[in-house]
N, C-alpha and C positions, 0 to 999 in steps of 0.2 A: 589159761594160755591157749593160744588157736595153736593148730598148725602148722603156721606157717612164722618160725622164729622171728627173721627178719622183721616181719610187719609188727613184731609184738615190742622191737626195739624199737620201730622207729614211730613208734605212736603217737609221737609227738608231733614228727614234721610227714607233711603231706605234701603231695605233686603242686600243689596251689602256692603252700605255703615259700615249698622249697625255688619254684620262680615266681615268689614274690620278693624272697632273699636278696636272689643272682639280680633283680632287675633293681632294684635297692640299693646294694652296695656295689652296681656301678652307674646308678643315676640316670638308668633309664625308664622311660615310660612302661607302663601295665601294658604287655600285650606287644612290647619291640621284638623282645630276643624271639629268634627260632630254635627250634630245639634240636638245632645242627650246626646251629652257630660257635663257632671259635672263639670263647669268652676270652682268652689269651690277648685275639684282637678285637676285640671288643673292652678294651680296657681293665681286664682281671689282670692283679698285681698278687703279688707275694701275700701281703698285708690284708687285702679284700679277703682272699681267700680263707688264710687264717682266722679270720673273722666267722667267716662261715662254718667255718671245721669247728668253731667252739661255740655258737649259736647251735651248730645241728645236736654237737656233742651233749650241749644241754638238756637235748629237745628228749636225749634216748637214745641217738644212733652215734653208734662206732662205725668213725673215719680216722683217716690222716692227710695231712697237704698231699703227701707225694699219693695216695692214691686218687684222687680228686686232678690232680695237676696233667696225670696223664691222659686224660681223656676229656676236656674242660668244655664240655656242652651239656645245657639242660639234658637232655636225652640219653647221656650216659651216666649221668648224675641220677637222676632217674631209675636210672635201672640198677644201680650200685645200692643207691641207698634206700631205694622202696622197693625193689625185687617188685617192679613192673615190667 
């Protein structure tokens, strides 16, 4: 086990991984989102999200919607779930 717990959960999903997800399940191109973008308006739904919360959960990392919900850009995502 490293040091650093978080990384050792979420070993699964990576910075790459994690916006290739968000650009995926809402049908955007490689390389659209910013990583201060408002996914909310960007077309993130209820259902998307969910989606995500149980892809990541798979991956190794503990989430939930409402913590994902309240801050809904790559870059806070980011820093929540891979402690970058």
């Amino acid at each position: 086990m490293s040091e650093n717990p978080a990384a050792d959960t979420a070993a699964g999903l990576t910075v790459e991984r994690l916006r290739a997800d968000v650009e995926q399940v809402l049908g955007e191109p490689p390389g659209s989102l910013g990583e201060h973008d408002n996914l909310l308006d960007r077309g993130m739904d209820s259902i998307r999200l969910m989606s995500l919360v149980e892809s990541w959960r798979t991956a190794g990392v503990e989430t939930d919607f409402i913590t994902l919900a309240e801050e809904p850009t790559v870059a806070a995502w980011t820093r929540l779930l891979l402690d970058v």
